[in-house]
N, C-alpha and C positions, 0 to 999 in steps of 0.2 A: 504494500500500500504506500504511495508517494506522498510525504510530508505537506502537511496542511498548512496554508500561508492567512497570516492575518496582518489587516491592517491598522493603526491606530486607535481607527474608530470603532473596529471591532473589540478592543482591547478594553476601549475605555465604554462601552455600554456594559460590558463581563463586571466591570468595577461600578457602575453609575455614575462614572465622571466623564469629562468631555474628552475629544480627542486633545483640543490643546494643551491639558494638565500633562498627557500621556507623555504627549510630543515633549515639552518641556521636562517631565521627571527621564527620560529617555536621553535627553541631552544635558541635564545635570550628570547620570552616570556615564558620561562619555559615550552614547552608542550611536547616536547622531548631531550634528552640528548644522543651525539654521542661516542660510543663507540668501541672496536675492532671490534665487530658484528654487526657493522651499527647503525642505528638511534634505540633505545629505548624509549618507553612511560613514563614519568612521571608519578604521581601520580594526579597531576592537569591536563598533559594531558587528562588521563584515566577519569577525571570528564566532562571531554571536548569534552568527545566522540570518541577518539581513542581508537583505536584497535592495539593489536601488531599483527604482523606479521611476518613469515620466508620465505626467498624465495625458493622454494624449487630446484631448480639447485645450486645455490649459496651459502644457506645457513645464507645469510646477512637478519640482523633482518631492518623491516620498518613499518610507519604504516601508515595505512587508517580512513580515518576520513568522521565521518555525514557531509552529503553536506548543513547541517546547519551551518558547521563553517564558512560559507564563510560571515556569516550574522553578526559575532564576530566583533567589530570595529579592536580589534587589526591585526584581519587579512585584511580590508578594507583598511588599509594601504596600503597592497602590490599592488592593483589599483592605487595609485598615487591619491586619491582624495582631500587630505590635501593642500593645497592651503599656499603661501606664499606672499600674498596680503598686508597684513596690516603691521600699524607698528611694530607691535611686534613680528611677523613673521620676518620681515628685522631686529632688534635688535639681535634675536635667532642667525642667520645666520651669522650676523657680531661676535657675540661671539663665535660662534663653528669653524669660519675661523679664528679668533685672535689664538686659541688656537687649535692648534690640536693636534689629540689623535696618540702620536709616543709610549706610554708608555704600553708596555705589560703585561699583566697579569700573574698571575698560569693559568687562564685556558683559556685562549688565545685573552682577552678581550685586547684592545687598549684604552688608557683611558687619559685625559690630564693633569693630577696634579699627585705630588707623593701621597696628600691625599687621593686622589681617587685609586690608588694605592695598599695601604695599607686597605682599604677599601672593595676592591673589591676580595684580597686575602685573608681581613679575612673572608668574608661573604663562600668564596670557602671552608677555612678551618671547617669549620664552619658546612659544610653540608648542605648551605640553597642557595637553586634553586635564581637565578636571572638574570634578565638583565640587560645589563649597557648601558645607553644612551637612552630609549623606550620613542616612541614618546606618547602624550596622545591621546586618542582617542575623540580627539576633532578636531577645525579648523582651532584652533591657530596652529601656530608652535613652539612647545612647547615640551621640552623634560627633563625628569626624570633624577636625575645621574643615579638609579639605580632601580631597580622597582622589588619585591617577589613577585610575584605571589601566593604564599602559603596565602599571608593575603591580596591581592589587594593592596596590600600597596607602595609606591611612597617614594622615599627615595634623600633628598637634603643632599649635602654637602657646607656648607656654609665659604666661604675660607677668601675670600677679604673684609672683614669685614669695613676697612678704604680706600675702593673705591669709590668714590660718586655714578659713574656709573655703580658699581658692586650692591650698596644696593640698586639702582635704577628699577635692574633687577630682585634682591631677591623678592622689596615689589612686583612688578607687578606678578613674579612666584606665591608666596602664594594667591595674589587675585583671580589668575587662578582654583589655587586646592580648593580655599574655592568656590568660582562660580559654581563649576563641583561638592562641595561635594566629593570629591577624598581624600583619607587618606591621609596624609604625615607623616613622621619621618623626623625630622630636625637634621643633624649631624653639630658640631662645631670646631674650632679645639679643643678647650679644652679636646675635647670627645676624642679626638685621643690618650690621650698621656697613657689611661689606655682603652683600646677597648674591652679586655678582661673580662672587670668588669663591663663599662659602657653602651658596646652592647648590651650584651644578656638582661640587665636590661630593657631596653629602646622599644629591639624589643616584651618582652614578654607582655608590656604593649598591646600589638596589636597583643598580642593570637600565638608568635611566640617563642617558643622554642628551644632552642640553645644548643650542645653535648645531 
């Protein structure tokens, strides 16, 4: 039997949300990037089992995807099945409502520190695919500053060094990504003040190549 292909919109009536949330949580996790010509495939898309496509009246590029993706966790997300039960789910919540994300990006990313900021436009400049804020595909509620999909890689920025209740949240984070086996890169501020030098060094240790 030949692989069953679905598109966005079939995606997102499976979940009761529009195609454009789809489209958008699909290009948060690197699997398509939006363009003059509509949605375009990645490279990590394309390993993921997208297809491009043209519309043919339109001419707007889109694509359709193995109805295996739906089995993907990061796409199980868009179910709502993540649960925020526990402690650490209400701690998550209370820190992303202290702080919210007014701060805009080069590529249209809203984010809540200047370091994240700075951050998230060098990775743009940079040429390297990501998301900013992706939940893990766990049970916690638990979220990434910034997550490559190029290397599965999980990416912290670590600010409030001299907060009780910030290093409180740091240790319990990395106890999560070491549990789960999940990569991380841990950015500092120190790291920030030469990104240039200190990034690309850092990300290639984790098979990531930078210009």
């Amino acid at each position: 039997m030949s692989e069953k292909f679905i598109t966005s919109t079939e995606i997102g009536k499976r979940y009761d949300i529009s195609s454009r949330t789809v489209n958008k949580h699909l290009a948060d996790i690197g699997l398509i990037a939006q363009t003059k010509e509509g949605w375009t495939l990645t490279p990590y898309g394309e390993k993921s089992g997208g297809i491009q496509k043209k519309h043919p009246q339109s001419g707007n590029l889109y694509v359709v995807w193995m109805e295996k993706l739906l089995q993907n966790p990061d796409i199980k997300i868009l179910s709502g099945e993540a649960t925020a039960a526990d402690p650490q789910n209400i701690k998550e919540q209370d820190f992303r409502s202290k702080f919210p994300a007014k701060l805009r990006t080069v590529d249209g990313h809203y984010v809540r520190s200047r370091a994240e900021l700075l951050i998230d436009n060098w990775l743009y400049s940079a040429g390297i695919v990501h998301a900013y804020e992706k939940k893990l595909p766990i049970e916690e509620e638990v979220y990434s500053d910034f997550y490559i999909p190029a290397g599965k890689l999980y990416v912290e920025f670590w600010g409030l060094e001299n907060d009780p209740k910030y290093i409180d949240r740091k240790k319990t984070k990395i106890e999560i990504y070491q549990k789960y086996n999940f990569v991380l890169l841990e950015i500092k501020n120190e790291n920030l003040e030469n990104m240039d030098d200190e990034l690309p060094q850092k990300l290639l240790k984790f098979g990531i190549k930078t210009y």
